[in-house]
N, C-alpha and C positions, 0 to 999 in steps of 0.2 A: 785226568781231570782237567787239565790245560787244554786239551785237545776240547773239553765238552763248552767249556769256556769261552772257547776260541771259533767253535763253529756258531756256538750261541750268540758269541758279540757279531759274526757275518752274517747271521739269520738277520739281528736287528738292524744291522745297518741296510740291510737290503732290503726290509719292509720299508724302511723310511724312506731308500731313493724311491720306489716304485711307486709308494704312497705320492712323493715327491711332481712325480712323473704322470700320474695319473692325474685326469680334468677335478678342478674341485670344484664347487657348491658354493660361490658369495651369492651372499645377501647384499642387495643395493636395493634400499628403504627409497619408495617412492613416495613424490608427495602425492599427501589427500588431496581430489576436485575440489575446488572450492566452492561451495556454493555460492549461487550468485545475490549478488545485494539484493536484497529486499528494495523494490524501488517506493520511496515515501510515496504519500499521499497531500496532495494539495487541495488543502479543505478551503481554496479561496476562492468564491464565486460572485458572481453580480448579479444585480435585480435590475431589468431593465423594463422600463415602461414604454410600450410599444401600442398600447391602447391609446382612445380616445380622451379617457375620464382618468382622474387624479387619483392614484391608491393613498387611503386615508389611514390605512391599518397594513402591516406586515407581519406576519408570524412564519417559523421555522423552528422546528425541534426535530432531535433524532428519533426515527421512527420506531426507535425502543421505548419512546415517552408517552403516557397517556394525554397529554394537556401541551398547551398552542406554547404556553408559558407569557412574557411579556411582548408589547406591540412593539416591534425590534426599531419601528420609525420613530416611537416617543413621541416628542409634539412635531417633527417634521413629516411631512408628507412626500409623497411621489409622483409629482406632475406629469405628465404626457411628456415624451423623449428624453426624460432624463432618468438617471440609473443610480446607482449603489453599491459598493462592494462591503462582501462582508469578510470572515474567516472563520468558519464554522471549527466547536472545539474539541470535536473529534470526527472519524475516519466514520462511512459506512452509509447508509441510508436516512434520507431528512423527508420530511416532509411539509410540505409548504403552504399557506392559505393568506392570502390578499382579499381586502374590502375596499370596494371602492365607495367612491362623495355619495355615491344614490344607496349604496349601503347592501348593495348587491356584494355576494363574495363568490371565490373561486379557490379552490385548492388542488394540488397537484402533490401524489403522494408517492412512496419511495422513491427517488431519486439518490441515488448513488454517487455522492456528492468527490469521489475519490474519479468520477468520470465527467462531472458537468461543470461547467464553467458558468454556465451563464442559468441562468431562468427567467424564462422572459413571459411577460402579461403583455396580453392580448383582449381586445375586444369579447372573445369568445371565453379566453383562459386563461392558463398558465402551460409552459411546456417547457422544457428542460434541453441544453444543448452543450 
């Protein structure tokens, strides 16, 4: 019985070195990629008057709206070479319509306002840059 004991505790001990001995298996936990920042959106853009004739009227809403909404100049107007900055108050496409003193208008529509900076009237129109 010492004898079964005794070969049984050298069984154990010799699975253990070998086990010991043999390559093992870690785990080293890698980081997650991180996804990259969301780059914001700069909803600040300018109105510049590049035409001949005074804009009397400004309107811009996002083009999920049915309606102009209010004339964004108020009682100011928009002379010939002078401009406006606005900050539109949210992200996404606007669209935009200007009247000028003779009462002509022009409108320029989706513009991707997370990509333009400027919108500018012209004799002919409106275009986006």
């Amino acid at each position: 019985m010492f004898r079964r004991k005794l070969t049984a505790l050298f069984a154990l001990a010799g699975a253990a070195a070998v086990s010991a001995c043999a390559p093992q298996t870690v785990y080293v936990p890698q980081p997650m990629p991180m996804a990259p920042a969301p780059v914001a959106c700069d909803t600040r853009f300018q109105v510049v008057n590049n035409s001949s004739m005074t804009v009397m009227q400004l309107f811009f809403s996002h083009a999920s709206l049915a309606n102009w909404g209010v004339d964004q100049l108020g009682q100011s107007v928009l002379a010939p070479g002078r401009f406006v900055n606005y900050t539109a108050n949210n992200a996404g496409q606007y669209d935009f319509r200007i009247v000028w003193q003779n009462g002509r208008a022009a409108e320029l529509r989706r513009v991707d306002i997370c990509r333009a900076s400027r919108i500018v009237v012209t004799n002919s129109g409106l275009y986006a840059q």
